[in-house]
N, C-alpha and C positions, 0 to 999 in steps of 0.2 A: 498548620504548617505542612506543607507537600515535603515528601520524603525522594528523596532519588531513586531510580530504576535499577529495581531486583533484576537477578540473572532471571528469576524465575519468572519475571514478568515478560522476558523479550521472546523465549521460546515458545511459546503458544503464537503468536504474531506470525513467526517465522515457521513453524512447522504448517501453520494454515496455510501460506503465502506459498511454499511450496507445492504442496498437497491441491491446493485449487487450480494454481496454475498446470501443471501436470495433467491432470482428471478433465479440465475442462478449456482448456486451450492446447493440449500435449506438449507443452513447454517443461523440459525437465532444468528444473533452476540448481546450481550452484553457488553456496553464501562466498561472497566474496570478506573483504577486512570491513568490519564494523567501525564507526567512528564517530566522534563528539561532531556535531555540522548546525551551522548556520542556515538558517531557510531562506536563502534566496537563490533565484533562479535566474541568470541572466540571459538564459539561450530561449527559444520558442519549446514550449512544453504543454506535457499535458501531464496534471494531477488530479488524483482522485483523493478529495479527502472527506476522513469520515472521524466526527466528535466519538467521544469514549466518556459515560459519566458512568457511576456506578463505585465500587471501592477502588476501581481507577478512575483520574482523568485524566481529558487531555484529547488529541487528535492524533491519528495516523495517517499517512501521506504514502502514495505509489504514485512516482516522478518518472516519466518515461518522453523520450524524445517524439516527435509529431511520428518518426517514421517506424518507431520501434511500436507508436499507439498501434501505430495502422497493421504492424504486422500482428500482435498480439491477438486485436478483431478479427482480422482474417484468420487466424485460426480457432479464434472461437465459432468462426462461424462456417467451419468443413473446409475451411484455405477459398471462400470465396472472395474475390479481388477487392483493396478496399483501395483506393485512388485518395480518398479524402474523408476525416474525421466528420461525417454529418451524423443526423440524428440516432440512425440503427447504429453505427459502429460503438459512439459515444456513450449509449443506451447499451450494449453490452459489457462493455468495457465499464460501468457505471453499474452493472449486476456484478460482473467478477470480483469487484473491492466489497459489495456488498455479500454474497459469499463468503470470500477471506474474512471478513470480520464477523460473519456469521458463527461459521465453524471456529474463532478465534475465542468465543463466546462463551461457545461448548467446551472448549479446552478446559481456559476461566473456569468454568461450574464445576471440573471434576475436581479443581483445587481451591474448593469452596472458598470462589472470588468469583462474583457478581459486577458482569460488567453490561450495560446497555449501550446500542450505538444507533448513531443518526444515522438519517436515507446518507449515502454517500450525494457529494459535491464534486461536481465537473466545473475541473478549471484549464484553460487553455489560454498563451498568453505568453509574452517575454516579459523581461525585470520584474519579475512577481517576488514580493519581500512576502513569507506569511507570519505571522507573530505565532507564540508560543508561551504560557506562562511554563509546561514542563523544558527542559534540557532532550533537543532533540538527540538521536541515535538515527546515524546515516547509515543502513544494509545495501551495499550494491549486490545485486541479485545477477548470477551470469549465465547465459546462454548460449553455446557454442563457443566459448572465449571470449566473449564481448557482454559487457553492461547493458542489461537488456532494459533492467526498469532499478530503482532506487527504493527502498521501504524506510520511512522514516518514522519511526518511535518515538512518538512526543505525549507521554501517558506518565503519571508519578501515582502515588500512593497519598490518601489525604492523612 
């Protein structure tokens, strides 16, 4: 029987999510209010999501709008112009969540919790439902005043 989501399990998630976007896009994030949310998406999006199996499971999701995708590549990639999500932007932006769950990983280990994660998933798309067996957790993540990307925490305890 899956167990509901520890404090201690959502700060590693968010302290990475932080820390990579800063280091490697220069994007300094601010958590905005956490919240219990529904996975669906009815505007045109892009998510990156990546499986968690290990003493957690589950999947974590970064949900960003097509224009915030575009801005975040462009600074992953020295502020070079991105007009439109094609293969290089997507393919970066598809390293940075792998990243985040990289170092997410490492957190995980120093509190001897073993977690292993899938290549991340590139999805782009409107009315996108995703299913979840955990209880998602909605982080809007803020950038200059505005919702730059969403982190959703859908990982439980077996």
């Amino acid at each position: 029987m899956k167990q509901g989501l520890d404090v201690k399990h959502i700060n590693p998630f968010l302290q990475s999510t932080m820390k990579i976007f800063e280091n490697a896009a220069q994007i300094k994030l601010v958590l905005g209010k956490p919240s219990v949310a529904v996975l669906d998406f009815p505007d045109h999006i892009l998510a990156l999501q990546v499986g968690v199996t290990g003493d957690l499971k589950g999947q974590v999701l970064l949900v960003m709008t097509i224009d915030n995708a575009k801005t975040v590549a462009s600074k992953m990639m020295f502020g070079m112009p991105i007009t439109e999500l094609d293969e290089m932007s997507t393919s970066a932006l598809s390293e940075l969540s792998n990243m985040i769950m990289g170092n997410t990983a490492t957190l995980f280990s120093t509190q001897s919790i073993r977690i292993d994660i899938t290549p991340p998933m590139v999805m782009l798309g409107t009315q996108m439902h995703i299913t979840s067996d955990a209880q998602a957790l909605k982080v809007p993540l803020i950038f200059e005043g505005n919702e730059l990307v969403s982190l959703y925490i859908c990982v439980a305890k077996e």
